[in-house]
N, C-alpha and C positions, 0 to 999 in steps of 0.2 A: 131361702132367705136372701136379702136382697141384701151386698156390700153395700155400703153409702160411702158415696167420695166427698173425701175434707176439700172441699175448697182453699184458698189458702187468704188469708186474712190479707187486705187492703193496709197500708200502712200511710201514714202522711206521713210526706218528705219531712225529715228532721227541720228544725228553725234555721239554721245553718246553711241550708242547700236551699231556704224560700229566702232569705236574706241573700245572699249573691245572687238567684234567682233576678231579685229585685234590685239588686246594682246595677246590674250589665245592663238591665231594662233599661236604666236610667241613663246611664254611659250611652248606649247607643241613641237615645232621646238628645241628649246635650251634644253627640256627636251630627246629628241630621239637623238640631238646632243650628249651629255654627255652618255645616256645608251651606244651608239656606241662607242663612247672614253672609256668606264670606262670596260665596259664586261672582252675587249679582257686582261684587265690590273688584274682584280680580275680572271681573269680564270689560268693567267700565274701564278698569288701567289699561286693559288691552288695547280696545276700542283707540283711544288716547293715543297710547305709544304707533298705531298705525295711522291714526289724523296726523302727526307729527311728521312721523317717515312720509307720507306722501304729501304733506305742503313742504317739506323738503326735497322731494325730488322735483317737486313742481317751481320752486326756485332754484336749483341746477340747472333744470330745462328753461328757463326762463335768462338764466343766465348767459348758457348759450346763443339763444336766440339772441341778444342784445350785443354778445360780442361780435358774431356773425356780423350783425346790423350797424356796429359800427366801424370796425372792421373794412368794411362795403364802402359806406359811407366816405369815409377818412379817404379811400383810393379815389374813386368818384372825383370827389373832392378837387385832391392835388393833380390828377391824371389831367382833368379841368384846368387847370391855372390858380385856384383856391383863392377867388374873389367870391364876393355876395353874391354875384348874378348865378356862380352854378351850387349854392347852399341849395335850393329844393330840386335841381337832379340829383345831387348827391344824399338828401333826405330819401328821395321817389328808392333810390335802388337800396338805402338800407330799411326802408321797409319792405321790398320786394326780398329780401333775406330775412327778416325776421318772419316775413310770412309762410319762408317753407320749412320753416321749424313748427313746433308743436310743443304744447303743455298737457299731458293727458291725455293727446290726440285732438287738441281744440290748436288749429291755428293761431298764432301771433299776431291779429291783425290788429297795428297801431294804431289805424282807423277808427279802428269799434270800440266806443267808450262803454259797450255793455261787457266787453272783455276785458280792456286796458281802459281804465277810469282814467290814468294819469300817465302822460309821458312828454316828456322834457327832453328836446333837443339844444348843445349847444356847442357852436365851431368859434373856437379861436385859436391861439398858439400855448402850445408846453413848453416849458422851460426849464430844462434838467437844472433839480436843486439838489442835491442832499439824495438819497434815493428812490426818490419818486420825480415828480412834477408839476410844475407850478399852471396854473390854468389860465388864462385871460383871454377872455371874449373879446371876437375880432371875428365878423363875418368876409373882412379882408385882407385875413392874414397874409397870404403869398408867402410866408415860409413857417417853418416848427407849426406846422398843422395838426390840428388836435382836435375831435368827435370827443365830446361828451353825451354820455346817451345814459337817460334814467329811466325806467319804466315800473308801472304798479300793476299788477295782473289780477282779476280773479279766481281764483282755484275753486273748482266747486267741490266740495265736503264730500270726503269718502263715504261718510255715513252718513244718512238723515237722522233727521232730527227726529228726537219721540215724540216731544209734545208741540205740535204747531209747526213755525218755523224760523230758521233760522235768522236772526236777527240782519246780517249781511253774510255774504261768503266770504269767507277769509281771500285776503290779500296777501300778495309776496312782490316785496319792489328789490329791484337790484341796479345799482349804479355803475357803468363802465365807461372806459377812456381809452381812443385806442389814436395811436400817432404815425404820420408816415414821417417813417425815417430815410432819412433822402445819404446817411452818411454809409451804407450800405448798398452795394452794387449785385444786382439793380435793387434799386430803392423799393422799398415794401412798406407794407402798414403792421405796425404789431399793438399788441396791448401794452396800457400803462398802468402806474400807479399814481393816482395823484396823492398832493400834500393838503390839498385843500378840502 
């Protein structure tokens, strides 16, 4: 005679254990719901906060360049005798220093309107007021000699663009002043601060 084996009865999961069963499902759904919403939204802030940091470092370095340039300029200048006739040697070599600086690794050249759209040269005397300095254009000043130098750069965009393109490249302008000071042995050129 043959034993027969009981098998052992199949049971469904009590209502209890298919009901949390069916939460978690759900939780994990609303939780892969929101990573999908949330990502694309913290990646775009990222994106952002690094367009930022580098059109700011891109006017630092821009800023440099300019004081360099004028700087340059401003000695040029007074070493000259700081009449109108030596203003564009004294231009020539503070472009010749803003040229060996760099934004990015792109040259400063004041030249190139497809780099610098915009830049404004102007000599005349400072005039300590208060704590800064008063500005008056005088291509013949002969003394309180004073470079003003303002430039607009364009910075080309860390990221590109998704759809298309970008409407212009961001710009960064920075305005400086720098004076030789003759009351100072030997006389040198520093930066200033104007009031104007």
């Amino acid at each position: 005679m043959k034993a027969s084996i009981a098998q052992p009865a199949l049971k469904s999961p009590p209502a209890e254990s298919r009901r949390a069963a069916c939460r978690a499902a759900h939780r994990r759904g609303v939780v892969t719901l929101w990573t999908v919403l949330v990502i694309p939204f913290v990646l775009a802030i990222f994106c952002a906060v690094l367009e930022v940091k580098h059109l700011w470092q891109g006017r630092v370095q821009l800023d440099g360049a300019m004081q360099a340039a004028a700087l340059a300029s401003v000695q040029e200048w007074a070493e000259r005798g700081g009449t109108a006739q030596q203003v564009a040697a004294a231009e020539s070599l503070g472009k010749e220093y803003a040229l060996a600086n760099t934004i990015h690794g792109v040259p400063v050249d004041l030249d190139d309107q497809a780099i610098v759209p915009a830049v404004a040269w102007a000599f005349g005397t400072g005039t300590r007021r208060g704590t800064g300095f008063d500005f008056t254009a005088n291509r013949n000043a002969g003394a309180d000699l004073t470079v003003v130098l303002q430039a607009t750069v364009r910075v080309p965009a860390l990221f590109p663009p998704i759809f298309g393109r970008w409407i212009a490249d961001p710009t960064v302008s920075v305005r400086t002043a720098a004076y030789y000071d003759r009351s100072v042995r030997p006389p040198r050129p520093r930066l200033i601060l104007l009031n104007n």
